[in-house]
N, C-alpha and C positions, 0 to 999 in steps of 0.2 A: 216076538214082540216087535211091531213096526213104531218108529219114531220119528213122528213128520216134523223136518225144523224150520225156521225161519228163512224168508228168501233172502237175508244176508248170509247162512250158513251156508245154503244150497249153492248159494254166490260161489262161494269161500272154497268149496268141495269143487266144484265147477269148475275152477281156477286152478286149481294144483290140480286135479286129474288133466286137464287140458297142457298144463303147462311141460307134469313131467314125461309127457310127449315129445317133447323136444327133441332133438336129437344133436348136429352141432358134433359128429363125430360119421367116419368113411368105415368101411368096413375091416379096414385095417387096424391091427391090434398094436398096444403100447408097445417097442422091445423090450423083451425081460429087464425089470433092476431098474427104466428109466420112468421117468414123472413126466406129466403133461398137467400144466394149471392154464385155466381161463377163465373167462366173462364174459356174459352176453346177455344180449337184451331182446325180451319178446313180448311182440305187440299183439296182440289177438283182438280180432272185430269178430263182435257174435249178434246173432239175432233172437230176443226174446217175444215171449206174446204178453198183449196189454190185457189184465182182465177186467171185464166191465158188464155193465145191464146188470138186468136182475141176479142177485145175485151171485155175483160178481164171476158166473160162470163160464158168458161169452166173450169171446177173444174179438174184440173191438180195432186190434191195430200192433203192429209190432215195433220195437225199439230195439235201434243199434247202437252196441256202447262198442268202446275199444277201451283196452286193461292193457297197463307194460306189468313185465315182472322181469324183476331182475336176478341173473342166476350166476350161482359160483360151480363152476367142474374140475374136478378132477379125476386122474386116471393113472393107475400103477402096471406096468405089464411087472406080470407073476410070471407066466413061461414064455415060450415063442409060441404063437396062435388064442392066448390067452390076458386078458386083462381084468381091471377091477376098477369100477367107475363108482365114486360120491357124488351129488349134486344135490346144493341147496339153492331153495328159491327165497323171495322176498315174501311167497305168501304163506313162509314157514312148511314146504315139505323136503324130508329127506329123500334123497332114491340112491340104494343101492342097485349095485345088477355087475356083473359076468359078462364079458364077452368072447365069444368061442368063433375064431375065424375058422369056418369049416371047406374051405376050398379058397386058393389064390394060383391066378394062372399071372406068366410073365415077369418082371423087374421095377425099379422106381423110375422107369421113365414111360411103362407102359405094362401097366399090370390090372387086371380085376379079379376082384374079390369078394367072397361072401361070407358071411356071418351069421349068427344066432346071439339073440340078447335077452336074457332073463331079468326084468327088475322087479323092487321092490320098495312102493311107497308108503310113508309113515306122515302125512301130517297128523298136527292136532287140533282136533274142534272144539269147540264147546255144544252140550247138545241141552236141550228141553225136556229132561228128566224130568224128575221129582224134585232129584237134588241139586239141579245141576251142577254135575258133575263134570269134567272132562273127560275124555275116553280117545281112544288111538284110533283112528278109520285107516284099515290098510287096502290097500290096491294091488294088484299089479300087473304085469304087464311083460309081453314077448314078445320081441323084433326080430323081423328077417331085414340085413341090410346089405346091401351089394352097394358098390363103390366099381368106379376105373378110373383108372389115370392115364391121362391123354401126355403129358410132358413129365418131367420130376416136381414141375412145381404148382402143377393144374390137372384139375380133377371132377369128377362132380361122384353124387353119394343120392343112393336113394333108400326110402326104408318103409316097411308095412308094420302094423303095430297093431295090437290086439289087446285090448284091457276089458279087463272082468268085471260086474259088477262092484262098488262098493258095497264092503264091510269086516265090519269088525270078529266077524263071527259070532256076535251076539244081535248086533244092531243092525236092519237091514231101512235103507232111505228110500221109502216109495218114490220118491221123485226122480231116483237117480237108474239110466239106461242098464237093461240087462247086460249089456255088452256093447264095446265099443268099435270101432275099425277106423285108423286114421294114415294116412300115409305124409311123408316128407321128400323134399326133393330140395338138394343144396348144390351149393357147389363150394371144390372146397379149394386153397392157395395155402401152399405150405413149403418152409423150407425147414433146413437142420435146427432151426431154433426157435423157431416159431410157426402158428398157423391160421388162418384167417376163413369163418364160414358164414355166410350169409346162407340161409334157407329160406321156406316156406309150407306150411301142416296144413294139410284140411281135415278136418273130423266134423264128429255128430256130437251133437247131448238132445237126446230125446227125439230125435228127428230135426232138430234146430241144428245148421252147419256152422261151423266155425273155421275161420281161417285164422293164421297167423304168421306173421311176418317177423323174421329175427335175424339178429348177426350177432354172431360170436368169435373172439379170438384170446390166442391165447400161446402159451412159452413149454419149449419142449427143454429138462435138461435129465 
């Protein structure tokens, strides 16, 4: 059963699949037992098509918007080489995910490192049932992220990201990409107690690119 929604939901879906892209984290994993919390802000410019003529089939001209969302993270290292990331955004989605440092060559004044990232999104929508109902649209998504650090307190972090179709397992949205490929590139500044990343994502929705520009920081204890 396909379920075609409104272009404020597709909006909506749009928005949190783009956003829990983010990234806002090096390859490097929490140490066991400690906490990491921050905040950040991301700005994404996308480009849509205007539909028009007869009916309303031919694409006439395109439109760029820019969207902030604002996000809460956090991250708990469980072993050494392992951690456990929550983040919530302002356009209501949760992401869980795993982080597995799978190679680190070097020290904290000159080390690189790679990584593997499993997540898992949960916003919630409203759809155009019958009844409407609400219902869970899940996502998700797996990163490869390398990081180096160039001093103990500078660094840069890159990451390739792959997400799957949306759905629920029942509900599939014709509008929304079979799959997606998006990459990030930050840089990051961090000491024993805190840590500060500005980035930048490029991705797709539907062949339409999207970038997005963000900074985030945040308190190590």
């Amino acid at each position: 059963m396909t379920i075609k929604l409104g272009t404020s939901i597709i909006l909506l879906i749009f928005l949190t699949s783009c956003f829990s892209i983010s990234s806002y984290q090096t390859a490097d994993t929490v140490p066991k037992g400690d906490i990491e919390l921050g905040l950040a802000l991301s700005i994404v410019k996308t480009e849509t098509d205007i539909a028009g003529g007869e009916g309303e089939d031919e694409v006439i001209g395109q439109k760029t918007s820019n969207f902030p969302v604002f996000e809460f993270i956090s991250r708990y290292g469980l072993l050494n080489g392992l951690d456990f990331g929550l983040k919530l955004t302002s356009s209501g989605l949760f992401d869980f995910d795993f982080k597995f440092r799978v190679l680190s060559f070097g020290d904290d004044t000159d080390r690189f490192a790679i990584a593997i990232k499993p997540m898992v999104s949960i916003p919630i929508v409203m759809g155009d049932s019958d009844n409407i109902l609400p219902f869970i649209v899940y996502s998700g998504r797996v990163s490869l992220l390398m990081s180096k650090r160039f001093t103990k307190v500078y660094g840069m972090y890159f990451a390739l990201n792959y997400s799957p179709k949306l759905t629920n397992g029942t509900y599939e949205f014709s509008d929304a990409k079979e799959s997606t490929f998006s990459a990030v590139l930050g840089v990051s500044v961090e000491e024993e107690s805190f840590w500060f990343r500005p980035e930048i994502l490029v991705s797709g929705y539907n062949s339409k690119p999207a970038i997005t520009f963000g900074v985030g920081a945040g308190i190590k204890f």
